[in-house]
VODOMAR-231872 format. One record per residue (C-alpha): residue number from 1; residue in one letter; chain; x, y negated, z negated. Coordinates in steps of 0.25 Angstrom, whole numbers, always signed. Example, Ala and Ser with C-alpha at 12.3 -4.5 7.8 and 13.67 -1.06 7.14 Angstrom:
residues 2
ATOM   n res chain    px    py    pz
ATOM   1   A     A   +49   +18   -31
ATOM   2   S     A   +55    +4   -29
***
This chain:
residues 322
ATOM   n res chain    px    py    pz
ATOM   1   X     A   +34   -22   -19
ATOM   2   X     A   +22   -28   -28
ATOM   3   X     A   +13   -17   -22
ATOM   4   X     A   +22    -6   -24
ATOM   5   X     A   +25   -11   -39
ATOM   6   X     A   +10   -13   -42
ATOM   7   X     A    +2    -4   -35
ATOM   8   X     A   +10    +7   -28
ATOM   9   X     A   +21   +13   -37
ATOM  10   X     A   +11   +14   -49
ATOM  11   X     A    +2   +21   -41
ATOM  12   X     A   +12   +32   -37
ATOM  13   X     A   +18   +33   -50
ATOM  14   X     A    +6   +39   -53
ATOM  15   X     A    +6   +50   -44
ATOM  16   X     A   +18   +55   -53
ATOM  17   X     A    +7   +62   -62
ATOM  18   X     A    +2   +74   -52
ATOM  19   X     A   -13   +75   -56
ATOM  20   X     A   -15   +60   -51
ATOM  21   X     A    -5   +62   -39
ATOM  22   X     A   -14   +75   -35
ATOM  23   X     A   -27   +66   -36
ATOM  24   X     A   -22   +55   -29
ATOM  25   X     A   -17   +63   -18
ATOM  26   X     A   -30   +72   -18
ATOM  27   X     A   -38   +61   -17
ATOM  28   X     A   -30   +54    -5
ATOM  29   X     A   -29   +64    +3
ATOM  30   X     A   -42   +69    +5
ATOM  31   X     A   -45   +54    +6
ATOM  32   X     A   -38   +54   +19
ATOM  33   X     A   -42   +66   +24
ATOM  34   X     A   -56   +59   +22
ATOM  35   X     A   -54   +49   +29
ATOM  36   X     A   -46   +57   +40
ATOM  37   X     A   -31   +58   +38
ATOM  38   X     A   -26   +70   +39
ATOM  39   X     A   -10   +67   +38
ATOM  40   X     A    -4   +58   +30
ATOM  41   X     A   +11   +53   +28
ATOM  42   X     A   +12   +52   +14
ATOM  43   X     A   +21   +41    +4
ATOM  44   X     A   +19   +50    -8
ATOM  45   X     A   +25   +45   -21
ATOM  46   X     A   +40   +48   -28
ATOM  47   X     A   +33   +60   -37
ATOM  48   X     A   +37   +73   -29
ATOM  49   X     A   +26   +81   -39
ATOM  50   X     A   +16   +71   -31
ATOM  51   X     A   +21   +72   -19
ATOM  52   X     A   +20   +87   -20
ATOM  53   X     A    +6   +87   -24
ATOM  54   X     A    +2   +78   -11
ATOM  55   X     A    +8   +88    -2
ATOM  56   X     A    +2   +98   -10
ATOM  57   X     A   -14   +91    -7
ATOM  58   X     A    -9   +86    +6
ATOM  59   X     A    -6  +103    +9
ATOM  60   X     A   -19  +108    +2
ATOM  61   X     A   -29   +96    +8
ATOM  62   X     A   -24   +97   +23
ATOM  63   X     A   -17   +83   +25
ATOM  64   X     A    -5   +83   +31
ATOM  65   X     A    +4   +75   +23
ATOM  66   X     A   +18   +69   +26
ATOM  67   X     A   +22   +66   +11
ATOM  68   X     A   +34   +59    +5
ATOM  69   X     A   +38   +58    -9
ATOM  70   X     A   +40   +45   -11
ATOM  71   X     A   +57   +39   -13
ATOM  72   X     A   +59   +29   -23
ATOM  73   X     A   +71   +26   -30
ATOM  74   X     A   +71   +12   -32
ATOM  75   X     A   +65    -2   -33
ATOM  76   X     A   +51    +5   -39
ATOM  77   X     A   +46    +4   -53
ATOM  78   X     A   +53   +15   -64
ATOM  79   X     A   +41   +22   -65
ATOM  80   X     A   +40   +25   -49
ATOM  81   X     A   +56   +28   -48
ATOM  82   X     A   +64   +41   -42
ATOM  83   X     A   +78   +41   -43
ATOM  84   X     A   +86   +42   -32
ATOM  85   X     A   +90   +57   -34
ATOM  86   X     A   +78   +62   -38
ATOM  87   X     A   +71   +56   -26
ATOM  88   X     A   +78   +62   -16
ATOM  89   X     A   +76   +75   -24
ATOM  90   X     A   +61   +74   -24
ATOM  91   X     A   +60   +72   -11
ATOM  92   X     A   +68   +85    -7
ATOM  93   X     A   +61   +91   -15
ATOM  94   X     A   +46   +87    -9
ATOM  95   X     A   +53   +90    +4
ATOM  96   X     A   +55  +104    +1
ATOM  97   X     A   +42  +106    -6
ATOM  98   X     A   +34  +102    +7
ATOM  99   X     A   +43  +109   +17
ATOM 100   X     A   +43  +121    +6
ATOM 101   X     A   +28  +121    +2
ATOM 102   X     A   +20  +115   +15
ATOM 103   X     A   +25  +124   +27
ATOM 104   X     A   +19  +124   +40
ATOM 105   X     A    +9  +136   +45
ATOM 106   X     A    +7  +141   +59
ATOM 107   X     A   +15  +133   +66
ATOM 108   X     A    +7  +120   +59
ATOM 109   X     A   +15  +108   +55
ATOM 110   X     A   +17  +108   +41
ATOM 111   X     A    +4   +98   +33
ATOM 112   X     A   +14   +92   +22
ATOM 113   X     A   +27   +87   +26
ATOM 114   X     A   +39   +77   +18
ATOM 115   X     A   +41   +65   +21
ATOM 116   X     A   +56   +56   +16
ATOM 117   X     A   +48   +43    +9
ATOM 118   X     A   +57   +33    +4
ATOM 119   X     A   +46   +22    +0
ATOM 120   X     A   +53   +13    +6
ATOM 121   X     A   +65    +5    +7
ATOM 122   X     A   +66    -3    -5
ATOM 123   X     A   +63    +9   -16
ATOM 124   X     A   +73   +18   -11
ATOM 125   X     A   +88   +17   -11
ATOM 126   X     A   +98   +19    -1
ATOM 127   X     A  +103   +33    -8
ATOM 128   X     A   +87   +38    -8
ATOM 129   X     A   +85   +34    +6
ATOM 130   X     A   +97   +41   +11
ATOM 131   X     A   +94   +51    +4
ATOM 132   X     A   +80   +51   +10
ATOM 133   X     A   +86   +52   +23
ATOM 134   X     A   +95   +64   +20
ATOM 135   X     A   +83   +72   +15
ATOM 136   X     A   +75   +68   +28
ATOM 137   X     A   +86   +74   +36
ATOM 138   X     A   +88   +87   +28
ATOM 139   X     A   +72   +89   +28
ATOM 140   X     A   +68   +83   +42
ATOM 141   X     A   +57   +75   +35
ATOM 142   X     A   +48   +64   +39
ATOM 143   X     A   +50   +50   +31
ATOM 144   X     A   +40   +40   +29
ATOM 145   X     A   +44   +26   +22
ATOM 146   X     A   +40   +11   +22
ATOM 147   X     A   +47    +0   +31
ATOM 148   X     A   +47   -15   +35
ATOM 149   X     A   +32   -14   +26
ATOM 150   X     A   +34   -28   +20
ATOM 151   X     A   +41   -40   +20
ATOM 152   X     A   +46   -39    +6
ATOM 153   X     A   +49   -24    +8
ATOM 154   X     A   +58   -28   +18
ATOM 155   X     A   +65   -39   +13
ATOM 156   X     A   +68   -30    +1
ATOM 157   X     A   +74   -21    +9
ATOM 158   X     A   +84   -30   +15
ATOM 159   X     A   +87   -36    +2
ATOM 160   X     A   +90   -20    -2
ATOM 161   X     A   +97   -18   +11
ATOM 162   X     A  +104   -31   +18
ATOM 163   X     A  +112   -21   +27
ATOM 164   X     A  +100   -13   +34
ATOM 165   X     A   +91   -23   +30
ATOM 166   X     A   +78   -16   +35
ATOM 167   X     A   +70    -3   +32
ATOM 168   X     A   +72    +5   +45
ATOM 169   X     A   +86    +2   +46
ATOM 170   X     A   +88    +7   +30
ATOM 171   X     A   +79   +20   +35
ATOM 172   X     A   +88   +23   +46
ATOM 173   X     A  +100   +22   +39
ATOM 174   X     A   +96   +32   +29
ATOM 175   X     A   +91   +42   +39
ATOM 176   X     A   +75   +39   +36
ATOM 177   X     A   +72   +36   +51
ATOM 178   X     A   +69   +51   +55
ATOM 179   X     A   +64   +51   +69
ATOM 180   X     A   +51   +56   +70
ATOM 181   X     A   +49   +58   +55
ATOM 182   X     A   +50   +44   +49
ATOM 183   X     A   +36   +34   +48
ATOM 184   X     A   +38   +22   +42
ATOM 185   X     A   +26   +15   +35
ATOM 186   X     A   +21    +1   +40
ATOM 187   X     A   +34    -7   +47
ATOM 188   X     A   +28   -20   +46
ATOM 189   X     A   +40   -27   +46
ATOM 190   X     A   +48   -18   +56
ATOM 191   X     A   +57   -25   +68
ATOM 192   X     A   +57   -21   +82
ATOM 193   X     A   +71   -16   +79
ATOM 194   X     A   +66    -7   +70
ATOM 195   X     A   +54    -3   +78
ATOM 196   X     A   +64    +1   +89
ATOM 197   X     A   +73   +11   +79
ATOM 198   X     A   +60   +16   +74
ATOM 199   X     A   +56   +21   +88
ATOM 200   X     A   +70   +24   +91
ATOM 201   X     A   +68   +33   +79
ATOM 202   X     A   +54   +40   +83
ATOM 203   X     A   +52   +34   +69
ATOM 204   X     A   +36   +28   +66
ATOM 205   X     A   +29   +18   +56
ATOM 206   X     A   +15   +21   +50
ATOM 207   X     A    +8    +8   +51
ATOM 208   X     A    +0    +5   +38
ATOM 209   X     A   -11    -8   +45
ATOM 210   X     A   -18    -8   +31
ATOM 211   X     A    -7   -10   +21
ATOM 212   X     A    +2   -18   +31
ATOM 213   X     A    -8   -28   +31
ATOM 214   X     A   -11   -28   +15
ATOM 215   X     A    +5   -26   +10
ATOM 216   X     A   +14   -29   +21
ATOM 217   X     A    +6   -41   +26
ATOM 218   X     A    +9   -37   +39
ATOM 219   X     A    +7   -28   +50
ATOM 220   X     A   +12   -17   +58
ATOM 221   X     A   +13   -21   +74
ATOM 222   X     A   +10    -9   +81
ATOM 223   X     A    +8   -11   +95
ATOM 224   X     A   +23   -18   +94
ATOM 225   X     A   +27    -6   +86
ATOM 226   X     A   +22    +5   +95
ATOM 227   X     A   +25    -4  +109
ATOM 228   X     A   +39    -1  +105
ATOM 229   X     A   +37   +13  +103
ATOM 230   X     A   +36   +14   +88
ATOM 231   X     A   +26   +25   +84
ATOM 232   X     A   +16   +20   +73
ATOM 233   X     A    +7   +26   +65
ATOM 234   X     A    -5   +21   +55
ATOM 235   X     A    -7   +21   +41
ATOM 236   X     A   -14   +20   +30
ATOM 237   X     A    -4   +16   +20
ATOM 238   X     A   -14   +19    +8
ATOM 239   X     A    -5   +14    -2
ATOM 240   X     A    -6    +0    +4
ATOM 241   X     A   -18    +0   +11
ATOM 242   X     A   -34    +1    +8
ATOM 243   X     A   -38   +13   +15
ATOM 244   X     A   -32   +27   +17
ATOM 245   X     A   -43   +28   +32
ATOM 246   X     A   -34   +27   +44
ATOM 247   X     A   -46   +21   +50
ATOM 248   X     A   -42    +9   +42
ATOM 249   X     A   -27    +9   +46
ATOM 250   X     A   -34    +9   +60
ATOM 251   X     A   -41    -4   +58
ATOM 252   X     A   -30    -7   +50
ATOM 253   X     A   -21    -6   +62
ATOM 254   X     A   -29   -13   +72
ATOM 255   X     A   -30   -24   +63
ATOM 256   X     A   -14   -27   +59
ATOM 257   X     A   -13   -26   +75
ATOM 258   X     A   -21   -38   +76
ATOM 259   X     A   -12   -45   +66
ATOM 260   X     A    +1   -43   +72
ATOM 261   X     A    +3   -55   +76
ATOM 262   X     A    -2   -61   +63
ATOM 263   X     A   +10   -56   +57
ATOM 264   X     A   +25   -63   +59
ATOM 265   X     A   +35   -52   +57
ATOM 266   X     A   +50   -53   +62
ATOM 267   X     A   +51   -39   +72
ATOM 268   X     A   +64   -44   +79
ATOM 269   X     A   +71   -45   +65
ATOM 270   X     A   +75   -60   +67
ATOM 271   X     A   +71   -64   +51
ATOM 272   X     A   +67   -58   +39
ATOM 273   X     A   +52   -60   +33
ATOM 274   X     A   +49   -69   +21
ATOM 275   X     A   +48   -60    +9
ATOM 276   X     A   +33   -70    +6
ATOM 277   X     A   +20   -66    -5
ATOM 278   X     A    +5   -71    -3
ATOM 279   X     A    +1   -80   -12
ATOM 280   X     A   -11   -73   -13
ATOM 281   X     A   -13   -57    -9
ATOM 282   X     A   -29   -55    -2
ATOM 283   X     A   -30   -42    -9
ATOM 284   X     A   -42   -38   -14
ATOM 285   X     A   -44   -46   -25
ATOM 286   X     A   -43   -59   -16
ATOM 287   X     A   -53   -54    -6
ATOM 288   X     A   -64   -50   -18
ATOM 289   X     A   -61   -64   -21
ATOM 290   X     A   -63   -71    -6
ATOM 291   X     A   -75   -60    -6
ATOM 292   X     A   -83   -66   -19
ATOM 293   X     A   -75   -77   -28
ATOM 294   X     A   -72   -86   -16
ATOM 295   X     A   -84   -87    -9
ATOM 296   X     A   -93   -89   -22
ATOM 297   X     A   -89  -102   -22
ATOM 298   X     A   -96  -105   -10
ATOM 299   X     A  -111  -102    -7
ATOM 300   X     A  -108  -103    +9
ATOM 301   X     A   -98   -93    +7
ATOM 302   X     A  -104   -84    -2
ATOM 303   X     A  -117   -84    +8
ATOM 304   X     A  -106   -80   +20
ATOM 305   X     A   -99   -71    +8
ATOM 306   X     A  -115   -62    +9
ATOM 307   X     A  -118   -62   +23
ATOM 308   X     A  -106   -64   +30
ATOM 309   X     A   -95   -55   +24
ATOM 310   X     A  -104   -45   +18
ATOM 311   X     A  -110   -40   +33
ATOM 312   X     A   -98   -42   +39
ATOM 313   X     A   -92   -31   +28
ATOM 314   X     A  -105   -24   +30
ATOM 315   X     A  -101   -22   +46
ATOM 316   X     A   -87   -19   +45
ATOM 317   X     A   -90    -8   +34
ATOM 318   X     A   -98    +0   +45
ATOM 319   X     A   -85    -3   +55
ATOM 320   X     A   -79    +5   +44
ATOM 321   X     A   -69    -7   +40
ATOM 322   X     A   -76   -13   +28
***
């Protein structure tokens, strides 16, 4: 929740002014049509004039675009709060303005669809989410949310909901778990109970490598996921992660397969995970500080800090992963 107080709901509140909302959203998704994304399943923000105006740039620059108006009517700071009511409203609202403004032509599947996206669990109430749920049913549409992303995520869940306990569970009993049309992001932390009522379902998670490794200090286990018939897919999780390439989810992937077994997560649902902080984050501010402060202090290590690290870097940029 530190990341989202800091960095993430200021940043969207910002988006409630339309000129920067236009830019930003000009800007990112010719970006990733650059670099070769060419449909996207978007977490847009709660502003529905915003979310408009990315479907609007998503019609007019040829992405596809899945797009949710974001549901928050709780835990979130007061300057990045809907009420419960008005929530709902603006959601069926945006719902009728893409089914209404962006039909389908010649038989083509429409470029700009709805999506239901309760941000997750913990900033929506039991009344938005069943509410959600009613509106997924009366409109057929898709639904995108976060669950089982991180350890304190989930523990605040439990604490929110001591009878359901966990995100899947609290989905279902809503009516969120649309078979076919629902995509969870990330599923770090899911059991293999729940892994089964997600393919039971025909419901899939979209695997974020990247940012699973930098926020939710864990990873996704695909291979075990998918043996048990789960569909994943990838992303980029922009928000969280450093790059908006799928090519750097790619590596991304391979690399959190390689540390599965590195990480010791409860999939049988036997315990509950320790709620625990670093003592000290390596963010970016730590590695400049490994990269130069550190090794001053030792000649030896400042002449391996020049012809060591720097080729080294020097090869992997032209392997594109530097």
């Amino acid at each position: 929740m530190d990341w989202l107080d800091k960095v993430t709901f200021p940043n969207e509140a910002r988006c409630k002014d339309p000129e920067y909302a236009r830019n930003l959203y000009s800007r990112m998704i010719k970006r990733m049509l650059r670099n070769g994304t060419t449909t996207v399943l978007y977490f847009a923000t709660i502003h529905l004039q915003a979310s408009q105006i990315l479907a609007q740039l998503c019609d007019s620059l040829g992405q596809r675009g899945y797009i949710g108006k974001l549901n928050i009517d709780q835990l979130s700071p007061d300057y990045y709060l809907e009420t419960t009511a008005s929530s709902l409203d603006t959601t069926e609202t945006f719902i009728k303005y893409c089914y209404e403004t962006f039909r389908p032509e010649d038989g083509r599947t429409g470029i700009v669809h709805p999506v239901i996206t309760p941000r997750f669990i913990p900033t929506c109430s039991w009344e938005l989410l069943t509410g959600l749920g009613e509106l997924a049913r009366k409109y057929d549409c898709h639904v995108q949310s976060h669950a089982a992303e991180t350890v304190d995520q989930i523990t605040l869940v439990k604490s929110q909901y001591p009878d359901l306990e966990r995100d899947i569970a609290i989905f279902d009993a809503v009516g969120l778990m649309r078979p076919n049309k629902t995509v969870f992001a990330h599923g770090v932390h899911l059991r293999d109970s729940e892994v089964t009522e997600l393919v039971n379902q025909n419901i899939g998670i979209a695997a974020c490598p990247l940012s699973n490794i930098l926020y939710s200090r864990g990873v996704v286990p695909v291979r075990r996921y998918m043996d048990k018939g789960l569909r994943v897919g990838l992303g980029t999780d922009v928000a969280g992660g450093p790059q908006i390439s799928m090519l750097s989810a790619i590596r991304g992937a391979v690399l959190a397969e390689r540390t599965v077994d590195f990480v010791e997560i409860d999939r049988v649902g036997e315990g509950w995970p320790e709620d625990g902080k670093c003592a000290w984050d390596v963010d970016f501010t730590y590695g400049y500080y490994l990269a130069t402060v550190l090794p001053s202090h030792n000649p030896v290590t400042l002449l391996f800090r020049f012809f060591v690290v720097f080729p080294l870097c020097f090869r992997l940029s032209l392997c594109g992963l530097c």
